[in-house]
N, C-alpha and C positions, 0 to 999 in steps of 0.2 A: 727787192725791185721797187724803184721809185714809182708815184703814178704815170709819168711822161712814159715812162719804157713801157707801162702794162697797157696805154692807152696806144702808142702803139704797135707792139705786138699783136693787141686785138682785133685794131684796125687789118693788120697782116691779117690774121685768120677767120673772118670775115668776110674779106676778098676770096681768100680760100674757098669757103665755104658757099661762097655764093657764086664762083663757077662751078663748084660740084654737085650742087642742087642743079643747076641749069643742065650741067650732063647728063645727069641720072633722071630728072624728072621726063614722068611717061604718063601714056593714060595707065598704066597699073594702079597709079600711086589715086587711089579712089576716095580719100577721105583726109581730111585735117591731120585725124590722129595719124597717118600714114606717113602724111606731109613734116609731122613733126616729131616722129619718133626719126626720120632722115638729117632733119636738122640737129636734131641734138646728137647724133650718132658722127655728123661731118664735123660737129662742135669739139666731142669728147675726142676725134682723131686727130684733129688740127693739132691743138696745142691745151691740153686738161690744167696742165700748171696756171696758164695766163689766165683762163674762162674763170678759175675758181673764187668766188667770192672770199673773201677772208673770214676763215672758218670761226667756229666754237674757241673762244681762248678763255683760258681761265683766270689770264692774268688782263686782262680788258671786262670789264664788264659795265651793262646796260640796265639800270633799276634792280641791280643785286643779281642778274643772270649770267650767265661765262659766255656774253657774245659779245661782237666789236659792234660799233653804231651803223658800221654798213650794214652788216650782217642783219641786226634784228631794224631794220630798217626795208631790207628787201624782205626779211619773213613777216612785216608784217604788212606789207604791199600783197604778197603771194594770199596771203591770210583774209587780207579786204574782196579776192577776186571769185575765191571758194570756201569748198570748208574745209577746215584743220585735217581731216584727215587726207584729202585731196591736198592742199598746201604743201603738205607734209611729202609728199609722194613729187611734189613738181620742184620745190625746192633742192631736191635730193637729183631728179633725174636734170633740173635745168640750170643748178648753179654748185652742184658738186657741194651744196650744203647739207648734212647728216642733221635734223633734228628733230625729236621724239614731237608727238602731239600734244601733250602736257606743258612739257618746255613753252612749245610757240603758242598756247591758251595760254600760260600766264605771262608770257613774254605779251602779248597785245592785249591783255587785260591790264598791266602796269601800263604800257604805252596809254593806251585809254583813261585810264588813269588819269596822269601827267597832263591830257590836253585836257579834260574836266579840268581837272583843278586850276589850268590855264584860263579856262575859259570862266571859269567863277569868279578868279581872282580880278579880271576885268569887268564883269561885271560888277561884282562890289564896291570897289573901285568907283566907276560912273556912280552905284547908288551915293555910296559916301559923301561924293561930290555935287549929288543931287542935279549930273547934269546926264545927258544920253551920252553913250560911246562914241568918240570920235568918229566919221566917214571916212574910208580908206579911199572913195572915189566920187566923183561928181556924177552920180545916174542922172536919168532924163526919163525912167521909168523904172520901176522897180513891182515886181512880181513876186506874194509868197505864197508859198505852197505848205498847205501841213495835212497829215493824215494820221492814222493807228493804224497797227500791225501786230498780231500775235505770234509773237515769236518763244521758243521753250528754253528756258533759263533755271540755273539752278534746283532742276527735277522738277519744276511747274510752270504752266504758261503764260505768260506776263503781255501788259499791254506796251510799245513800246510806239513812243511817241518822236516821229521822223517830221522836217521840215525844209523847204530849201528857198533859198533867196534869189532871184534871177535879176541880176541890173544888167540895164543895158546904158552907154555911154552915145556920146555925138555921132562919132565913128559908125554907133553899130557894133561895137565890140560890147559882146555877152560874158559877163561874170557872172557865176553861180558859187553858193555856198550853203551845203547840208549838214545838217544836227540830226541826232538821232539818240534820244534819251529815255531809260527809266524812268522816272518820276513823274509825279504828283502836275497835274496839269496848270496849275499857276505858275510852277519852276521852269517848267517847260516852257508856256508863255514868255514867263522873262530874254529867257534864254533864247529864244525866238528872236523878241523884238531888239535885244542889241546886237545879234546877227543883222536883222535888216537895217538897223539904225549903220553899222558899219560899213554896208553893201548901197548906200546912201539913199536911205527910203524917206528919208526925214525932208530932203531938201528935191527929191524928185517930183516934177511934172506930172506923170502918173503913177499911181501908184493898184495894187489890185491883192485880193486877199483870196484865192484860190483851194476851196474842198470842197468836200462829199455832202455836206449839209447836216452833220451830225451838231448837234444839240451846244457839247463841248466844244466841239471848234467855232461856232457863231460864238458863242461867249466869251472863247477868247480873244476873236479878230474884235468884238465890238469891248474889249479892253485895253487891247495891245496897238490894235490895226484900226482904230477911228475914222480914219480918213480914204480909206480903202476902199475901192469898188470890190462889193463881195459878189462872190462868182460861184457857182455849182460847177464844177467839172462837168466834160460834155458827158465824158464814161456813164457815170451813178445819175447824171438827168437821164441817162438813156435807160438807165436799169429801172428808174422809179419810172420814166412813161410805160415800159414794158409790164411793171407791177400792174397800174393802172388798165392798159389794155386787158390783162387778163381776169380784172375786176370784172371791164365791164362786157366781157363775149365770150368769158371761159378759157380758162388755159389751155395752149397747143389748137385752138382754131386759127381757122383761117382769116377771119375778119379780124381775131385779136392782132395778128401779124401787119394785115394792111394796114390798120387803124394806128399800132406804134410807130411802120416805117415812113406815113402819112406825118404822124406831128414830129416825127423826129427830124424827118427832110424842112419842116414849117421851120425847127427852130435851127436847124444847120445855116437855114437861108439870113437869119435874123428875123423872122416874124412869130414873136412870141406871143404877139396879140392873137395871130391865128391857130396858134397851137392851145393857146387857152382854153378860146372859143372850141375847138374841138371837143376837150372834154369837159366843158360846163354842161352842152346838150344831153352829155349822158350821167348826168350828177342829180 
């Protein structure tokens, strides 16, 4: 079956499928999961041949695995939304895909792979050249964001260092782009800053450098990110004013609570001078 015929015949069972949801659905149907074990039941009746993604082949394969590129392309979308064993359970009930958990962990550890090595190779690349990565866009603002997250990897827990680029263009159209890496906090840095050099932070109007105030992240935005308005998160300002409240009137009172939701509304307003002043008096 060529794509035109499976696109469609899908198109057909879709149609289908979305007047027999409209028949069938009631107040019974009480929850998502209800809502979507219906959908895939009017799916799997419609037409099972046409829904099925193009299975496991052994005579196709993706980084040495017996899948097609569609295949380990949606396993590894399913893969990005949950986890492997979940994956593995929606792939099977939502695209009539069979594959073991193993399989689709090392099928998106190659895939992972693949974009690393992509993304190095550009890198280096610009180093060699000693100039920054090209800009894929003209920003007028550009926003980065970086944090840590302990996440459990290879039988111990690792710190994994995440970041995201936020431009926005004339229009108002928002582009974003996230990293999320292993490594040693200078690689990560790099790796950071030719993401945003891409996402056009280099040639943008404003620019701003977005965390929690950890030690390592100031060090790297004041290597990477120069030019950057560096910013606290409102979240972790709010957690360190609540630290602070409970400094100065004891955890769990009552004055600690007015006294935090007092400088936190000061600084929601923008009067950071007032929230200062707050607790210098008690310093």
């Amino acid at each position: 079956m060529n794509r035109q015929e499976m696109d469609r015949q899908l198109s057909q069972v879709f149609d289908q499928v979305r007047h027999r949801i409209v028949e069938q659905a009631s107040p019974s149907l009480q929850s998502m999961a209800q809502m979507e074990d219906l959908i895939y039941g009017e799916l799997n009746r419609c037409k099972p041949e046409v829904l099925q993604v193009f299975p496991l082949d052994n005579t196709a394969t993706v980084a040495g695995y017996p899948v097609t590129p569609r295949t380990a392309q949606v396993a590894v979308e399913e893969a990005c939304e949950r986890t492997y064993g979940q994956a593995v359970k929606h792939l099977q009930r939502g695209h009539s895909i069979r594959m073991g958990k193993e399989l689709l962990e090392n099928l998106c550890q190659a895939v992972g792979d693949y974009w690393l090595a992509q993304d190095r190779q550009r890198l280096e690349s610009a180093q060699e050249a000693h100039t920054a990565p090209a800009a894929s866009l003209e920003a007028e603002t550009c926003v980065v964001f970086a944090d840590g997250v302990m996440v459990h990897t290879d039988g111990d827990w690792h710190e994994a260092r995440v970041g995201t680029v936020r431009s926005s263009v004339g229009d108002r159209t928002v582009f974003k782009s996230s990293i999320a890496r292993l490594c040693p906090v200078q690689d990560f840095g790099e790796d950071l800053w030719r993401h945003a050099c891409e996402s056009g932070y280099r040639n943008a109007s404003l620019t701003a450098f977005i965390a929690d105030g950890s030690h390592w992240l100031w060090t790297l935005a004041d290597r990477h990110f120069q030019r950057a308005v560096k910013i606290v998160d409102f979240w972790h300002v709010c957690e360190y004013v609540s630290a602070c409240a409970q400094a100065f009137f004891g955890e769990g009172t009552e004055a600690a609570r007015q006294w935090s939701l007092t400088v936190r509304g000061r600084l929601r307003a923008g009067d950071v001078a007032g929230a200062l002043q707050l607790s210098l008096i008690h310093i």
